[in-house]
BAFI-3210 file (N, C-alpha, C; in Angstrom, 3 decimals, decimal comma, padded with zeros to 6 digits):
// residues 141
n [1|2|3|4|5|6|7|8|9|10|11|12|13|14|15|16|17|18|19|20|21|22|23|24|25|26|27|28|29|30|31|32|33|34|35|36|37|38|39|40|41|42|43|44|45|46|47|48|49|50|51|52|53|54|55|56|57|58|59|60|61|62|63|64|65|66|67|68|69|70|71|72|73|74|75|76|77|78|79|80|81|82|83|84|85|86|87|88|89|90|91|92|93|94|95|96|97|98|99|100|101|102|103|104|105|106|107|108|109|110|111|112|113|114|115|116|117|118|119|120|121|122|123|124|125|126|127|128|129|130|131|132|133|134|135|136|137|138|139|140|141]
n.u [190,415|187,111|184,635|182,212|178,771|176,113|172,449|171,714|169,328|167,968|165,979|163,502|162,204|160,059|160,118|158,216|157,635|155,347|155,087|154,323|154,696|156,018|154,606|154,794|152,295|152,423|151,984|149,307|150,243|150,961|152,865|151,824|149,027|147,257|146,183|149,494|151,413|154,535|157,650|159,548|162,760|164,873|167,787|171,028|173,936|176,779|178,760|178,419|177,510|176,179|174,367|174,151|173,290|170,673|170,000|170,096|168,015|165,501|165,381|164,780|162,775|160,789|161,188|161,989|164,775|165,940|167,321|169,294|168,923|168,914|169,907|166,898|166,020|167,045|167,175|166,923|165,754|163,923|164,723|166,814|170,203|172,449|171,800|169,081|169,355|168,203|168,028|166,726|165,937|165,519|164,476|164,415|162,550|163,609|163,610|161,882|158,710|156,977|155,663|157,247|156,321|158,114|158,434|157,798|155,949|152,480|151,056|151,178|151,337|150,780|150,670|150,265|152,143|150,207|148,316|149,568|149,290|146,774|148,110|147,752|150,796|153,215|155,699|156,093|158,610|158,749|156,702|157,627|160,236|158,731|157,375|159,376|160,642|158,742|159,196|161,822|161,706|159,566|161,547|162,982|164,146]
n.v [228,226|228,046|225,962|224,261|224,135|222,464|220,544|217,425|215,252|212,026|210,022|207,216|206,018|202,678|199,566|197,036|193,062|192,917|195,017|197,715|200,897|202,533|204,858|207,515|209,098|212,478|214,009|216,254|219,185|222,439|223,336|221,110|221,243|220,017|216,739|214,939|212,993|211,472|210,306|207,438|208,104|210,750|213,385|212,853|211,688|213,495|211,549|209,851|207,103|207,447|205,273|203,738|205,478|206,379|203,629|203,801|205,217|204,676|202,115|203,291|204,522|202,709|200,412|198,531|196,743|197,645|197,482|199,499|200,505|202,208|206,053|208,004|210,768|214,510|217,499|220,811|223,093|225,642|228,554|228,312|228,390|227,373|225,740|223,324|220,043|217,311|214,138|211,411|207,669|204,980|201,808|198,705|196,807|194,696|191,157|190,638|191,638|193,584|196,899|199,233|201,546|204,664|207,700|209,400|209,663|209,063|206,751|204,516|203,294|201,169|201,680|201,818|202,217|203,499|205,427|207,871|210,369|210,915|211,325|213,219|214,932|215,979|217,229|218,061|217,091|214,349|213,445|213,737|211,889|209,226|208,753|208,967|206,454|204,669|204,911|203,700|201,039|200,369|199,770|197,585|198,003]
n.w [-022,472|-022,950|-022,572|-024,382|-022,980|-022,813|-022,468|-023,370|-024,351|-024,972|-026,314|-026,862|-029,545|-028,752|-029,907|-030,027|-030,354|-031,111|-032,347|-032,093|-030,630|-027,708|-025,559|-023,065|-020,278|-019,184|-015,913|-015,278|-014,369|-013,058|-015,501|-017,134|-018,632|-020,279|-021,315|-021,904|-023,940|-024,520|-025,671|-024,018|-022,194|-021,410|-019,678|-020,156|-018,631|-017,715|-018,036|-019,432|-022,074|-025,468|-026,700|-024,274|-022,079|-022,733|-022,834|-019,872|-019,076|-020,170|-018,514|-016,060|-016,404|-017,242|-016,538|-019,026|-020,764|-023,598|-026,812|-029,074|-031,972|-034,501|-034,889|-035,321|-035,237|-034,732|-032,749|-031,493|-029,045|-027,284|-025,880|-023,748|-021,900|-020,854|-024,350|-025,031|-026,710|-028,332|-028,848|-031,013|-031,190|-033,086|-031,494|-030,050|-027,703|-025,850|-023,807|-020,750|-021,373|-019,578|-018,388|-016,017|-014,598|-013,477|-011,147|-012,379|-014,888|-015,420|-016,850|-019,273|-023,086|-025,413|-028,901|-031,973|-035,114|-037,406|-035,681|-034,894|-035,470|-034,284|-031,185|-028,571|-028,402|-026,268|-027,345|-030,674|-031,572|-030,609|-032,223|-034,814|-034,606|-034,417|-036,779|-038,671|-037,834|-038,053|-040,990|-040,984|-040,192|-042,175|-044,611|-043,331|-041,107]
ca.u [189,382|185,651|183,933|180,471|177,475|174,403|171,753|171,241|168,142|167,560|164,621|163,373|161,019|161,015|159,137|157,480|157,464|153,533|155,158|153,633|155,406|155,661|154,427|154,040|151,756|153,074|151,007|148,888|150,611|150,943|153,757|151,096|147,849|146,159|147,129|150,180|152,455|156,314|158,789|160,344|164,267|165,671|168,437|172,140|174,540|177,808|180,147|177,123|177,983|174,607|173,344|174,222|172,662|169,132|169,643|169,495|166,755|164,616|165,438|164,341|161,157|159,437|161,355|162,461|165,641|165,978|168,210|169,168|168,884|169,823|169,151|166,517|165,876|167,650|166,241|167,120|164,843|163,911|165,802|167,500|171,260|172,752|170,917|168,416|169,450|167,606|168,489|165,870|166,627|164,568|164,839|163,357|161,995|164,354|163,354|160,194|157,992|156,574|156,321|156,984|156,530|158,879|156,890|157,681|154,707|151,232|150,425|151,618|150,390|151,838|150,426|149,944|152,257|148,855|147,536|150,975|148,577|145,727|147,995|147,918|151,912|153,876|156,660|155,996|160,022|158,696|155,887|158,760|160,652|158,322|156,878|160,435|160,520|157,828|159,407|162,650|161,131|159,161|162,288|163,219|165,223]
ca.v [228,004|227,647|224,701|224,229|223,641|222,406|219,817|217,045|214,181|211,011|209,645|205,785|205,135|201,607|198,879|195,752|192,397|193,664|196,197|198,966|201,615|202,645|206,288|207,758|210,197|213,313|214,059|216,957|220,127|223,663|223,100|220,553|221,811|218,922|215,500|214,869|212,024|211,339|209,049|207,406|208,552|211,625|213,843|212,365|212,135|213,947|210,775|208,574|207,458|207,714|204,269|203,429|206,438|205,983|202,210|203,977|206,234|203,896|201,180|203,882|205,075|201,760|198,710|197,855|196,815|197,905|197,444|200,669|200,702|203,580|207,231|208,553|212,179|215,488|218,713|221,403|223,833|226,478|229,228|228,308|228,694|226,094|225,050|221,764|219,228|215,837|212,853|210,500|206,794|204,069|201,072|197,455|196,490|192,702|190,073|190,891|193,283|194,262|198,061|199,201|202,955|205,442|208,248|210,783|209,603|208,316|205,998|204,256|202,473|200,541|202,382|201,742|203,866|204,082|206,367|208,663|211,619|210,734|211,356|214,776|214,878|216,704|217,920|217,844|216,413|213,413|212,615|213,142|210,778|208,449|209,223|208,474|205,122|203,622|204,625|202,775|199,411|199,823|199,124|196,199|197,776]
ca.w [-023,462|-022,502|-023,309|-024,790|-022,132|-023,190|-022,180|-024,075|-024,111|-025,534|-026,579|-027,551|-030,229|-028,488|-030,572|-029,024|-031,379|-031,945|-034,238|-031,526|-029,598|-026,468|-024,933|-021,239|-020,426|-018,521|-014,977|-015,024|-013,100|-013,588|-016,615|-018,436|-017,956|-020,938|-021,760|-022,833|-023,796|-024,784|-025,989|-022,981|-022,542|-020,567|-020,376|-020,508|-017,824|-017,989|-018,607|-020,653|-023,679|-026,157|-025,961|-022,806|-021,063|-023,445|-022,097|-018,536|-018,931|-019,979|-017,131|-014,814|-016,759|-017,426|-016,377|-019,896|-021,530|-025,086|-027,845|-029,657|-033,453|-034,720|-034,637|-036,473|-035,269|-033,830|-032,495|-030,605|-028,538|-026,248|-025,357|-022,902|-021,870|-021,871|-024,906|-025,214|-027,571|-027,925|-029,979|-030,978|-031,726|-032,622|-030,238|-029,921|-026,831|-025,566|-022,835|-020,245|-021,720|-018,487|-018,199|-014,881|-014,479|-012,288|-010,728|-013,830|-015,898|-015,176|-017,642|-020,513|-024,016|-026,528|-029,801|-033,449|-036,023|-038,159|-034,926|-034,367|-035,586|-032,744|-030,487|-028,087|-028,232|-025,668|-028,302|-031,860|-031,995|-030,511|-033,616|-036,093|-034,360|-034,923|-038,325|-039,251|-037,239|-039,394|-042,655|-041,291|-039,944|-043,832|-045,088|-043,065|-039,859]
c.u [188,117|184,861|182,404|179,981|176,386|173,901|171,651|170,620|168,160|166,278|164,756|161,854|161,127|159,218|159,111|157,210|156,030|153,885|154,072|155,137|154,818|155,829|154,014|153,672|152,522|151,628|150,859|149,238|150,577|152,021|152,472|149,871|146,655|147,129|147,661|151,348|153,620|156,451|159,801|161,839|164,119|166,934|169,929|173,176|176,287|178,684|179,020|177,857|176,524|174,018|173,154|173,307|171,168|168,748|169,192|168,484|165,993|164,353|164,592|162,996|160,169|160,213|161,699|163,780|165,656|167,365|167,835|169,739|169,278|169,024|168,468|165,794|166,708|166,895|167,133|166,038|164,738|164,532|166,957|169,299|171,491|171,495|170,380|168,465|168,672|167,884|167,085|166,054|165,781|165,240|163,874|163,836|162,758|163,863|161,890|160,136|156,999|156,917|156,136|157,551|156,767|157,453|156,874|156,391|153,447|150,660|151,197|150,777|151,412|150,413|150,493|151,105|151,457|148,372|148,621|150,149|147,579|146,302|148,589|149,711|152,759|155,040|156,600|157,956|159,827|157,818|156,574|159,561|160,131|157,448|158,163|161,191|159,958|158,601|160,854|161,815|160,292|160,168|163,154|164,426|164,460]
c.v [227,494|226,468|224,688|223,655|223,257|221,034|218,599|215,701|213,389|210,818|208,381|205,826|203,572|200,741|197,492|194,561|192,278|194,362|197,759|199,711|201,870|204,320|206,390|209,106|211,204|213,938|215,680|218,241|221,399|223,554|221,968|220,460|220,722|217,676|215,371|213,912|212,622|210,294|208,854|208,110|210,043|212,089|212,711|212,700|212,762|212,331|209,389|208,582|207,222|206,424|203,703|204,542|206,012|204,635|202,590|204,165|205,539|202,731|201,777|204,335|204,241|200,622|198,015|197,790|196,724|197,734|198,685|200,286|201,259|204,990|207,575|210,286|213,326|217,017|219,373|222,762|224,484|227,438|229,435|228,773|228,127|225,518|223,379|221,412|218,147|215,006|211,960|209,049|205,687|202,505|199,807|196,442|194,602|192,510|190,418|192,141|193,709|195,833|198,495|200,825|204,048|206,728|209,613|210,985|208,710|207,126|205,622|203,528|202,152|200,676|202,285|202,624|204,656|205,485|207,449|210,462|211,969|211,185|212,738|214,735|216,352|217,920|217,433|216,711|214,954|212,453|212,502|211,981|208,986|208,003|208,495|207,456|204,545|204,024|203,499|201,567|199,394|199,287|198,306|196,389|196,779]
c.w [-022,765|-022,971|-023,128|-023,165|-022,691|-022,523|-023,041|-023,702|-025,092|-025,591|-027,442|-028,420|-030,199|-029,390|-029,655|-029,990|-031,474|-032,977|-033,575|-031,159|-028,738|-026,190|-023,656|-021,106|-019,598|-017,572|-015,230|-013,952|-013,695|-014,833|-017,451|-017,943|-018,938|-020,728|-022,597|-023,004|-025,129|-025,203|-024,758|-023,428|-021,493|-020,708|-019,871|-018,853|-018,252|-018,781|-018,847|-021,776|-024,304|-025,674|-024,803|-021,241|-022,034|-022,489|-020,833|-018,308|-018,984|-019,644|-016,691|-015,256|-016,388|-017,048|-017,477|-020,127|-023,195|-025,780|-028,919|-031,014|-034,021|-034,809|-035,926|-036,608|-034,489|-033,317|-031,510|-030,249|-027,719|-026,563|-024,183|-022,873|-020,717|-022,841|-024,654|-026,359|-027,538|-029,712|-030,228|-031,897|-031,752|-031,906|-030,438|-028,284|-026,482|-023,625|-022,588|-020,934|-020,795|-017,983|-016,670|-014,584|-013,107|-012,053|-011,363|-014,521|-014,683|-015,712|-018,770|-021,501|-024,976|-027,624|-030,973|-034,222|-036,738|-036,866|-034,484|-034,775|-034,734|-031,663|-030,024|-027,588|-027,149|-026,255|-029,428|-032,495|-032,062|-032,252|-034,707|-035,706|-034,570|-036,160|-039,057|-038,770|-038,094|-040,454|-042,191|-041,062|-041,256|-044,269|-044,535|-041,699|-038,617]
res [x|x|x|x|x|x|x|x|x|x|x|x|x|x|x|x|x|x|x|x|x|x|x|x|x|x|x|x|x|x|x|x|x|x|x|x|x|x|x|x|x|x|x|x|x|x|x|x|x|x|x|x|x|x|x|x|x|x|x|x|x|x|x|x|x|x|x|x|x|x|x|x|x|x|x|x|x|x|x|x|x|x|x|x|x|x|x|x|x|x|x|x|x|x|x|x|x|x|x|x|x|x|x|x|x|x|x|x|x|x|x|x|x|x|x|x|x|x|x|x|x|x|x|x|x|x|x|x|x|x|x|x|x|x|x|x|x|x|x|x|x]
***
């Protein structure tokens, strides 16, 4: 019997006790030819379990430790083969909030939900993800 293949990515809508989030831009190369930011997170390692690999990813992005909340988006995309899955989960930002960025991204900002339409988004998956961040933390996650 064959067993499924596919890819699959995490992603943190991580909040900051400002009541911001956090985005990193993606460097300028032939694959992203404007500016364009993300939701920290990355893809999954074989023997991760969900929060624990998210927890990795975004060690290694920015230097934070987060506490994962719960999920509030799914997607899948491309055409690839093995398909791309991605999870998206919102997240709050625990201890130093010192971001300290790997050499994936260029830049980061901690961001408003009022401005989640301002911004030039890398994958439309990501702005639902956080569209549907603010409505939970409205009702008191």
């Amino acid at each position: 019997m064959e067993r499924l293949k596919c890819n699959v990515g995490e992603y943190g809508v991580i909040v900051n006790p400002r009541g911001e989030f956090l985005i990193l831009s993606l460097p300028l190369n032939k694959e992203f030819t404007k500016e364009a930011w993300m939701l920290p997170g990355g893809r999954l390692d074989e023997d991760d379990q969900p929060e624990r690999g998210l927890q990795r990813e975004v060690l290694e992005e920015t230097g934070l430790k987060i506490k994962v909340i719960s999920p509030v988006h799914t997607a899948r995309w491309g055409t690839e083969n093995p398909p791309k899955y991605a999870v998206f989960f919102l997240c709050k930002s625990i201890g130093e909030q010192k971001v300290i960025l790997s050499h994936e991204h260029t830049e980061y900002k901690w961001v408003k939900f009022n401005d989640i339409e301002k911004i030039p988004w890398h994958n439309q998956n990501s702005k639902i993800a956080a569209k549907k961040s603010k409505i939970l933390l409205a009702k008191g996650f």
